[in-house]
C-alpha positions in Angstrom: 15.9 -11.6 22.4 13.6 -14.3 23.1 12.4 -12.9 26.2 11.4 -9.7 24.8 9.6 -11.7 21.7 7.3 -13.3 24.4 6.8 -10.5 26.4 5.6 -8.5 22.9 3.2 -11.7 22.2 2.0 -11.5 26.2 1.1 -7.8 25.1 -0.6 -8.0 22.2 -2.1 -11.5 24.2 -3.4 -8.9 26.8 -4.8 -6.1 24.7 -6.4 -8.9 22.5 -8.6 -9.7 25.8 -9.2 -6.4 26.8 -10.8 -5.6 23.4 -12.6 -8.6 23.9 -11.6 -10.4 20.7 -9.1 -13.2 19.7 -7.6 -11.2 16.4 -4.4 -9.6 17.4 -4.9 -7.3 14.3 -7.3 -6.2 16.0 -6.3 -5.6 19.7 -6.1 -1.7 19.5 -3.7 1.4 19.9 -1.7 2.2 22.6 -2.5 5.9 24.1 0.9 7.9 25.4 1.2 11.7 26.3 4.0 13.2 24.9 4.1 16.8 26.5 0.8 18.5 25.8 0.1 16.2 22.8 -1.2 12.7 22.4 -0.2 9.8 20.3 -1.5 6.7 19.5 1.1 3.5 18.1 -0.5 -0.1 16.9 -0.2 -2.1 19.7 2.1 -4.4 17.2 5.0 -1.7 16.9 4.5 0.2 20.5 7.6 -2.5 21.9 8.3 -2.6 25.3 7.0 0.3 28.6 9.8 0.7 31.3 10.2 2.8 33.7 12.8 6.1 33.0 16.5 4.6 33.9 19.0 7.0 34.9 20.1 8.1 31.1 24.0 8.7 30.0 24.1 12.6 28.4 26.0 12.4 25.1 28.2 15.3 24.0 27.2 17.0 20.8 24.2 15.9 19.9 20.9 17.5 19.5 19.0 19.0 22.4 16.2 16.6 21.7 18.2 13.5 22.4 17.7 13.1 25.6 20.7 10.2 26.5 21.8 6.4 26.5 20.0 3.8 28.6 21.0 0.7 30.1 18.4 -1.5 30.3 19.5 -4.9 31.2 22.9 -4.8 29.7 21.5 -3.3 26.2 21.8 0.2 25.7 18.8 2.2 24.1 19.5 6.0 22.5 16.7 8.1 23.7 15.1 10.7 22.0 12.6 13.2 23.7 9.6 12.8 21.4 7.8 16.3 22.6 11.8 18.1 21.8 11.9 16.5 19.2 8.9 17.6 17.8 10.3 21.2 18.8 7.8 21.6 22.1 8.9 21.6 25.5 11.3 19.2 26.8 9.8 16.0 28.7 10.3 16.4 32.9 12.2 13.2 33.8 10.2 12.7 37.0 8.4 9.4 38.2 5.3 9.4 35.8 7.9 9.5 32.6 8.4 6.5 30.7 10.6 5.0 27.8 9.2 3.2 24.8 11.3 1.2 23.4 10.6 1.5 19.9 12.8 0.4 17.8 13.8 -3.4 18.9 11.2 -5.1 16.5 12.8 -2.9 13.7 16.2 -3.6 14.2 17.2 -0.7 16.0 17.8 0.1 20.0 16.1 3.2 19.8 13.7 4.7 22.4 11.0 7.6 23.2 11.1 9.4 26.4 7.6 10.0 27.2 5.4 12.1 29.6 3.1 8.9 30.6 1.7 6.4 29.2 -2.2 6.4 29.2 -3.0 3.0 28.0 -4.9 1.3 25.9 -7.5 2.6 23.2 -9.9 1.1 21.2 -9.8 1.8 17.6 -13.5 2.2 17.3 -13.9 4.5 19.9 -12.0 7.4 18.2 -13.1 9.6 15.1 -11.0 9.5 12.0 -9.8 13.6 11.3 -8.6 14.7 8.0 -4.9 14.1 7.8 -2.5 17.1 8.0 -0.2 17.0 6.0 1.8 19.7 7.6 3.4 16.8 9.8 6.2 14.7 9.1 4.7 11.4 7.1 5.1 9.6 10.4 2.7 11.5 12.3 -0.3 12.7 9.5 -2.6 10.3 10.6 -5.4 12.0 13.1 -8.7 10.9 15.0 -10.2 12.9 18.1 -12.2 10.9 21.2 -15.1 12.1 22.6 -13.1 13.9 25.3 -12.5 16.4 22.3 -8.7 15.1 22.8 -6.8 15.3 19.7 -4.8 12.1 18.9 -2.1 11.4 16.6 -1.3 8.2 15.1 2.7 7.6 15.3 3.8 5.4 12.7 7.0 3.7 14.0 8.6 2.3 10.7 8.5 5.3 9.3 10.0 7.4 12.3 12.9 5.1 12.4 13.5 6.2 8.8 13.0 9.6 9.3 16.8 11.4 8.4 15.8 14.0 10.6 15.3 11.5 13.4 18.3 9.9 12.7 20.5 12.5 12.6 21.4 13.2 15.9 24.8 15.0 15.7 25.0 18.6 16.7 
């Protein structure tokens, strides 16, 4: 656990730099592609990137959980984020990635992602109205000046999502 501790402080470390400022409150987002949409975490509650592991199917359970994981010796339950969302399941193909989500919340949960584009700057994006259509976890919106539309994914509250949860068929 220690390990992963440091290698979250190295993170937010990094994107502290690369925004060019010492307040890790201030590093940035994290940009990932989950099928045709894009998301944005804190930097703080992204957790750690890894490479899609060979995943353990697990009888009756949701279509949108994609598996287990082992990744070194502690096993992750991994939910396809664009599935989830009801959208197109996520190709498990080389550009795929998991996010381990839930370790800094007390949970071995993780996102099976399309890719992961990187690192954002909070003042580059426009703040949209939020829709409140979406699930409280995802309301928050901002666009770039690609005219890509982002949405903010609020960790704490997916993890406490029943819906997210409930992964039984």
């Amino acid at each position: 656990m220690t390990k992963k501790i440091r290698l979250h402080e190295f993170q937010s470390y990094l994107a502290s730099r690369l925004a060019g400022t010492g307040d890790r409150s201030a590093a940035g987002l994290l940009g990932l592609q989950s099928g045709s949409d894009y998301w944005l975490l804190d930097l703080a509650d992204s957790g750690e990137i890894v490479p899609l592991s060979p995943l353990t199917d697990v009888p009756l359970t949701k279509p949108w959980f994609a598996g287990i994981a082992n990744i070194r010796g502690n096993l992750y339950s991994v939910v396809d984020l664009s599935a989830f969302l009801g959208k197109e399941a996520t190709p498990q193909n080389g550009s795929s990635r998991l996010l381990l989500i839930g370790t800094r919340h007390g949970s071995n949960a993780a996102l099976l992602v399309t890719r992961m584009i990187g690192l954002r700057n909070a003042e580059a994006l426009n703040t949209e109205a939020p829709d409140l259509q979406a699930p409280p976890w995802a309301q928050q919106t901002y666009s770039d000046n690609e005219g890509r539309r982002w949405r903010k994914l609020k960790v704490r509250e997916l993890l406490a999502d029943d819906a997210f949860m409930d992964i039984g068929a």
